[in-house]
C-alpha positions in Angstrom: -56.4 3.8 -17.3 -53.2 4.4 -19.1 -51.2 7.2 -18.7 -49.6 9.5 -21.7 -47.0 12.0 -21.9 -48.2 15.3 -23.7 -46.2 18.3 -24.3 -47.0 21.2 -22.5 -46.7 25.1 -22.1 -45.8 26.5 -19.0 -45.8 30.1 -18.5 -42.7 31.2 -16.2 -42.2 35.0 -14.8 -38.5 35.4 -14.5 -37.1 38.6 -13.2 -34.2 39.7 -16.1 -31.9 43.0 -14.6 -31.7 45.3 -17.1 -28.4 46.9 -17.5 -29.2 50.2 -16.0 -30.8 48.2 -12.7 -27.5 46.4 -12.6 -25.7 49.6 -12.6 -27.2 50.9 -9.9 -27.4 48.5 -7.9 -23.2 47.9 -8.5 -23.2 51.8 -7.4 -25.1 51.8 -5.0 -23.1 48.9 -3.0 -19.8 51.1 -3.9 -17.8 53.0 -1.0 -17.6 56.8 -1.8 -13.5 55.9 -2.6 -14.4 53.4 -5.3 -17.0 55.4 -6.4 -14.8 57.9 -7.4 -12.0 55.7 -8.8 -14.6 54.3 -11.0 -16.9 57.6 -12.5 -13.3 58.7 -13.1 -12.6 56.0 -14.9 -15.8 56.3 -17.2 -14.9 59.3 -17.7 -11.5 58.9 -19.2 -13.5 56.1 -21.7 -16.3 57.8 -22.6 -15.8 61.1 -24.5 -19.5 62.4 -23.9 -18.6 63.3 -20.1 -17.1 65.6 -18.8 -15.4 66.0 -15.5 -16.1 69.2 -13.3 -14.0 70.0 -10.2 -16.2 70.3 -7.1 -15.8 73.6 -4.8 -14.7 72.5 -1.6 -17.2 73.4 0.9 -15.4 76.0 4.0 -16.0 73.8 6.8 -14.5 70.6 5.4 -11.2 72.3 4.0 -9.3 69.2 4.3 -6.0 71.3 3.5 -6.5 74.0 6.2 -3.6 73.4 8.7 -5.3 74.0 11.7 -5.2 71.1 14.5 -8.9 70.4 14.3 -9.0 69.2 10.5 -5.8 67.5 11.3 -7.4 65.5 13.7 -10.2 65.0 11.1 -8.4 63.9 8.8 -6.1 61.2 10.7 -9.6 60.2 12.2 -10.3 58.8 8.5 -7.7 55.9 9.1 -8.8 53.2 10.1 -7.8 49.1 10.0 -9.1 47.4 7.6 -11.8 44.9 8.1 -11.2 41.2 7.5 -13.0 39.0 5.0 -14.7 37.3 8.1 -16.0 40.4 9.5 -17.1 42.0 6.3 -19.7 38.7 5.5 -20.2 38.7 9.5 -22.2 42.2 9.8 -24.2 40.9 6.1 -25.1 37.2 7.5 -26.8 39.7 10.8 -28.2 42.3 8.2 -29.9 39.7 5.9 -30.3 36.3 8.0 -33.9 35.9 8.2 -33.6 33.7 11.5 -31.6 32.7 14.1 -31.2 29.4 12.4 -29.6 31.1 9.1 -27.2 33.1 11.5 -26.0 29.9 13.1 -25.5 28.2 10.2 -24.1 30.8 8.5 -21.6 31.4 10.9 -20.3 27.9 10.6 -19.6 28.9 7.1 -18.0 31.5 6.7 -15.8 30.2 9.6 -14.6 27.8 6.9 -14.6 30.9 3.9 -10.8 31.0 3.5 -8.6 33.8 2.8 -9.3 33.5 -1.3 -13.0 34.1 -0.4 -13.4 29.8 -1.0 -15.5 27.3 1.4 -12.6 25.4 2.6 -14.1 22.1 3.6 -17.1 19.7 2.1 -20.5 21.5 3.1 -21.5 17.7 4.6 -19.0 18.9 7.3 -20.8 21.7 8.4 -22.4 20.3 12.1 -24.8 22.9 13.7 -25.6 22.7 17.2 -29.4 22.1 16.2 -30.6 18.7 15.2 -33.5 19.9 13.3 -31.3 22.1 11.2 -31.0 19.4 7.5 -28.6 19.7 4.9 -31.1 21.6 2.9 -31.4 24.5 5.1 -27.2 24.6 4.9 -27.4 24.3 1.4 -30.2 27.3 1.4 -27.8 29.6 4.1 -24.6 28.6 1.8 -27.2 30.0 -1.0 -27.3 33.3 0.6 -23.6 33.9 1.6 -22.9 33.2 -2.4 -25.3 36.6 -2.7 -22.8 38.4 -0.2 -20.0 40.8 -1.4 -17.5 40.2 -3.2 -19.5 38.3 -5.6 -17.9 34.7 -6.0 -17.1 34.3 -2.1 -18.2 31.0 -0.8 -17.5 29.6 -3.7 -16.3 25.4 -3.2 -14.5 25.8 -6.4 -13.2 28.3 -9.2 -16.0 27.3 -11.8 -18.9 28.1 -9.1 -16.6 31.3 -8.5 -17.2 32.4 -11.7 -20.1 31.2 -12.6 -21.7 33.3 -9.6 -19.7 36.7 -10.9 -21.4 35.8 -14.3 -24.8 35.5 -12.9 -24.6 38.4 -10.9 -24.1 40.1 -14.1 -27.2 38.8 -15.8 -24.4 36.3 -18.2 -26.9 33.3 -17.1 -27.6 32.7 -20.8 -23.7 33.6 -22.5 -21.4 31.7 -24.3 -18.9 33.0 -21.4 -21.2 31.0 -19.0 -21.3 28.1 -21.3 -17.4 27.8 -21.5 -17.2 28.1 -17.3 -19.7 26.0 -16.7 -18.9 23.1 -19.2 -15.4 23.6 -20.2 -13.6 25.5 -18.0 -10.2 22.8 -17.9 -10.3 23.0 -21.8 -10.6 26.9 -21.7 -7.7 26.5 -19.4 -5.9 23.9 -21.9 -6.5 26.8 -24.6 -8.6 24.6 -26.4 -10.4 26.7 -28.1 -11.2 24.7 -31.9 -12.3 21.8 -29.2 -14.7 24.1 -27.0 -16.2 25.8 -30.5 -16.4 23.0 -32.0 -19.1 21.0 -28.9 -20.5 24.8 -28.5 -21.7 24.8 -32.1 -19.6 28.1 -31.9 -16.9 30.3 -34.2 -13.7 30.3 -32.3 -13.6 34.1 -32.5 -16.6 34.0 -30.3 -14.8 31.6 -27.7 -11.5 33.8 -28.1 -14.1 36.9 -27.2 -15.7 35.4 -24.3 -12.2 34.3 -22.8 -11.7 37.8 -22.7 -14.6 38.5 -20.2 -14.0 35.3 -18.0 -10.4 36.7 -17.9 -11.8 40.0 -16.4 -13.4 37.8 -13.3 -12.2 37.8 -10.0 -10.3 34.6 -9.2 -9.9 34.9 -5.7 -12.8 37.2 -4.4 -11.7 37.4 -0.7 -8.0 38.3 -1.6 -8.8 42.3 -1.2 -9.4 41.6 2.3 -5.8 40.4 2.8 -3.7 43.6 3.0 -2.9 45.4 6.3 -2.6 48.9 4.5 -4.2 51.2 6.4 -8.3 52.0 4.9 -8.9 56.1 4.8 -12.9 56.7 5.2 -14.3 59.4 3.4 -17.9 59.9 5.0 -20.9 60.0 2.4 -22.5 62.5 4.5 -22.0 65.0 7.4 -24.6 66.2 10.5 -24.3 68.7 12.4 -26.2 70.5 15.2 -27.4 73.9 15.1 -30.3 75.6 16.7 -33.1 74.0 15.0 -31.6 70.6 16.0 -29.4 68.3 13.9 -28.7 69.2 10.0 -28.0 66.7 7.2 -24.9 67.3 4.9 -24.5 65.4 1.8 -20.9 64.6 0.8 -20.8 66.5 -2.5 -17.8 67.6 -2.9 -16.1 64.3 -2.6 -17.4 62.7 -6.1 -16.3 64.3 -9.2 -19.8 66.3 -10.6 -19.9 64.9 -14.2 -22.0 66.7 -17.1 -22.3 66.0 -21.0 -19.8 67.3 -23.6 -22.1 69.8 -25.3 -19.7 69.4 -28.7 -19.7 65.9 -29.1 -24.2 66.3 -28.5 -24.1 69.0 -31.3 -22.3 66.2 -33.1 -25.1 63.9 -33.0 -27.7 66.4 -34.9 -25.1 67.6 -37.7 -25.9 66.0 -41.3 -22.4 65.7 -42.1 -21.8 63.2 -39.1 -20.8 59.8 -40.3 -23.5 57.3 -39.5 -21.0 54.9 -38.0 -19.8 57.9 -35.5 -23.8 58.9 -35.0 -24.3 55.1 -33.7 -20.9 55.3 -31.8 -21.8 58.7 -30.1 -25.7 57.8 -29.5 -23.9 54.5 -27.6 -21.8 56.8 -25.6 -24.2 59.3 -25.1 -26.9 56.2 -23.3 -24.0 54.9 -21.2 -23.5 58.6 -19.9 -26.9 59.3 -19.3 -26.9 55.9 -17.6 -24.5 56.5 -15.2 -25.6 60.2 -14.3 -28.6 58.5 -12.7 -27.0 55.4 -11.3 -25.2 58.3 -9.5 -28.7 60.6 -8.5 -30.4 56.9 -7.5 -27.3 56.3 -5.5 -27.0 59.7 -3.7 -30.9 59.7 -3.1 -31.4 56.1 -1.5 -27.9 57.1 1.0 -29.9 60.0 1.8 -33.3 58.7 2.7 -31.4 56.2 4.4 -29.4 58.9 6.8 -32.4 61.0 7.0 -33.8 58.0 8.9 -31.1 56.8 11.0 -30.3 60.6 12.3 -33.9 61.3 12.9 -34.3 57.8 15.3 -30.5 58.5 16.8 -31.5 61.7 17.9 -30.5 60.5 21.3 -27.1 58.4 20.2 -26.1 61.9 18.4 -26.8 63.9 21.3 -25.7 61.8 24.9 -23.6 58.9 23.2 -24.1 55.1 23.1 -26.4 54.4 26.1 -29.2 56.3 24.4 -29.1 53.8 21.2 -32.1 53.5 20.1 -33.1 50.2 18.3 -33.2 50.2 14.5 -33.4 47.1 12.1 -33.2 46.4 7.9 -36.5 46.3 7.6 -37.8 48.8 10.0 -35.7 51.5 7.4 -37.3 49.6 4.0 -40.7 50.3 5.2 -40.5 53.6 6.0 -38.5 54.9 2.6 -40.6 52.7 0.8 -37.1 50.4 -0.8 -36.5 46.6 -0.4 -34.2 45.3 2.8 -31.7 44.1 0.2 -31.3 47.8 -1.3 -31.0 49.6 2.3 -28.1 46.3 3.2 -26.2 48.2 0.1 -26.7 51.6 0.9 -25.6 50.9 4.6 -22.7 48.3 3.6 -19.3 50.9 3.5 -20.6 54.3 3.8 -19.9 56.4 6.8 -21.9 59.1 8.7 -19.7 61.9 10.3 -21.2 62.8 14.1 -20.6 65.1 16.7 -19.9 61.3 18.3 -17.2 60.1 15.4 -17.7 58.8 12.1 -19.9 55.6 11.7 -20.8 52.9 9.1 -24.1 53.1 8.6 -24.8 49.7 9.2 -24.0 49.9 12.7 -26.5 51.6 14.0 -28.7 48.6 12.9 -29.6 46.9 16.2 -32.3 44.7 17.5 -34.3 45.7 21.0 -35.7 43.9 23.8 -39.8 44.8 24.4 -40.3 46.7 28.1 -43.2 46.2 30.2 -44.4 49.7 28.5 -44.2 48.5 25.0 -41.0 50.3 23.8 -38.0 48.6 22.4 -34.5 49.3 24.3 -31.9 49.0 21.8 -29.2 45.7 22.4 -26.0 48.3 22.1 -27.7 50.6 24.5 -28.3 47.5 27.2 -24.3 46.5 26.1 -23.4 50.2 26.7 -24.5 50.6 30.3 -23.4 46.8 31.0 -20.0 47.9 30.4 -20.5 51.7 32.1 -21.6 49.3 35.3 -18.5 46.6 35.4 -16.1 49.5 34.9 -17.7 51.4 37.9 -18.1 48.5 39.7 -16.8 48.3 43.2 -13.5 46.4 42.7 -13.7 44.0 45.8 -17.3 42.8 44.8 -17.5 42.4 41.1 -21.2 42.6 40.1 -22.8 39.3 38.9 -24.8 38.6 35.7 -28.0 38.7 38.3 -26.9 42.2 40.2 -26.7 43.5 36.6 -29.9 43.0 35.8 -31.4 44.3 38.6 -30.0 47.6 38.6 -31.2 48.0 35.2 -34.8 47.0 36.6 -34.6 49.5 39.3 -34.3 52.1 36.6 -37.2 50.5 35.1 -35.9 48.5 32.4 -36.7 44.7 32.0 -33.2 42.3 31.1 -33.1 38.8 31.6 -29.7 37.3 33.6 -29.2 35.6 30.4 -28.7 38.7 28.4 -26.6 40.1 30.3 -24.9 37.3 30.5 -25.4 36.9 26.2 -24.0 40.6 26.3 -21.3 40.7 28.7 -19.6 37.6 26.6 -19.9 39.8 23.1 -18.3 42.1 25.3 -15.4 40.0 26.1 -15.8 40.6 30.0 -15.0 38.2 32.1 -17.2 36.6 35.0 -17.8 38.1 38.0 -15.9 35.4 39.5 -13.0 35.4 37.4 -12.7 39.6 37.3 -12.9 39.3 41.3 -9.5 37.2 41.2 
């Protein structure tokens, strides 16, 4: 039988963003403080917004004098994290096993400063033999999808190739250039790059432009020691029914649309060229007013969740965490894991207990004998409550540990406390008894 070669069509579904989905998401991954900067920003460039100022609520007067808000307010400072730490708490929000963690881990200990993988990814050794340079290749995948875009990059045309992508610039001339020509770009070549890109060199000139607007060095944000204020994106108090759920409000500018420049729009006497300018502006508005409403309404369904669970945290502190994961919240608000990770990644949740990133109070449980989960930062919390009370002279073992937490009728292995304890950075019994 002898075999031929026949063209053929292939159907393929490919998900394209459209530019309003990639707004939101890019807002919805923004810290209240950005936030602001940027739908201030918009509103300086586009002339069918205006900017309202916001009535500051009574209770949160930030410029009252009095000793409790400035406590409040110097509770905002904070340390900023490091670029480790920031793709640390995403590698445990989105690693789908403990293999991926592992891995992944070994990588961004070799993510330098500039946000770069800093050695071959052949030299990446797990622990686990059955781990193959595939599955690296796949975890190395997924820390490229981290934020900032562009960070595990292993050089600076896969660092900007990724910010492209992310954009939905798969298929530009901007891609093209990076991907192909990126040392002639550099070399201003730009007759030589038009002429293999079956482009106008006005159109290379114009694309230079965007790749100039890229981040070169994603992780270099993370290198200042300035101090980081936190504004929280929402508020709970108690009061007699229970707990109450502020929205932060007043923090982000309220923006409406210029009613003159909309009148504009329906006047004869309107040049057409100013009609297709204003209808332009007038989409990009609308477009961000409900980037903003998404935003605001996916952080709320979030908090709504985490306050009703931590009912107990809110109320007696740490040991009564209760255990909360990624996709435990995307079920129940009806979202995708990777949409709650941005709603919880740098936004804050004032408490009667101090203000909190949302992610953590995402925490995995150990199953009792009853059924129930006990949260891991609940079991960490009373591990430390125990050493610190701990008689001195007879420093409690690993073993002791866990059964006093039987005797109160919870079920934790040696090894877990042991597991915990280290993430603790306690000592030994042994070595705290010398």
């Amino acid at each position: 039988m002898q075999l031929e070669l026949k063209p053929a069509n292939k159907l393929i579904y490919k998900l394209r963003l459209t530019p309003q989905m990639r707004l939101a998401i890019s807002l919805l991954q923004m810290p209240l403080i950005k936030l602001k900067e940027f739908v201030e920003k918009q509103v300086e460039e586009n002339p069918l917004l205006n900017l309202e100022n916001v009535k500051l609520p009574k209770e949160v007067n930030y410029d009252s004098p009095s000793e409790e808000n400035q406590d409040y307010k110097e509770s905002l400072i904070t340390k900023p994290a490091t670029l480790q730490d920031h793709l640390l708490l995403q590698l445990q929000l989105l690693a789908n096993s403990d293999d991926v963690r592992e891995i992944g881990e070994l990588i961004i200990g070799n993510i330098n400063d500039d946000g770069y993988l800093g050695c071959p990814i052949e030299d990446i050794k797990p622990g686990s033999i059955k781990i193959t340079q595939s599955d690296i290749e796949k975890a190395l995948s997924l820390i490229q999808t981290f934020d900032p875009i562009g960070v595990g990059a292993r050089d600076l045309r896969e660092c900007l190739l990724l910010q492209l992508k992310s954009k939905g610039r798969d298929d530009s001339l901007a891609c093209q250039i990076v991907d192909k020509h990126l040392p002639n770009l550099q070399n201003k070549r730009y007759d030589y790059i038009a002429k293999k890109l079956k482009a106008p060199v006005e159109k290379i000139k114009e694309s230079m432009k965007e790749i100039a607007n890229l981040e070169p060095k994603p992780g270099r944000s993370f290198g200042t020691e300035r101090p980081v204020y936190l504004i929280p994106d929402a508020i709970v108090r108690k009061n007699k029914d229970g707990y109450e759920l502020i929205p932060n409000d007043w923090e982000l500018p309220r923006i409406t649309l210029n009613e003159k420049y909309k009148k504009m729009l329906k006047q004869k006497d309107t040049p057409e060229d100013t009609k297709a300018y204003l209808t332009e502006r007038l989409k990009a508005a609308h477009s961000l007013i409900n980037a903003i409403s998404k935003r605001r309404e996916t952080i709320q369904q979030v908090t709504e969740i985490i306050v009703s669970i931590q009912n107990g945290f809110l109320e007696n502190g740490a040991t009564d965490f209760k255990p909360m994961t990624l996709e435990q919240i995307a079920k129940r608000i009806g979202k995708h894991k990777s949409t709650v990770c941005r709603a919880v990644t740098g936004k804050y949740l004032q408490t009667p207990q101090g203000i909190f990133e949302l992610r953590s109070f995402l925490s995995s449980g150990i199953k009792q004998e009853n059924g129930d989960f006990l949260s891991s930062k609940a079991i960490k919390s009373r591990t430390k409550n125990l050493i610190e009370n701990e008689n001195k002279e007879k420093s409690l073992t690993d073993q002791e540990i866990a059964d006093l937490f039987k005797k109160d009728g919870v079920s934790v292995a040696r090894r877990t406390v042991a597991k915990y304890r280290g993430q603790l950075k306690i000592l030994s019994s042994k070595s705290r008894g010398e």
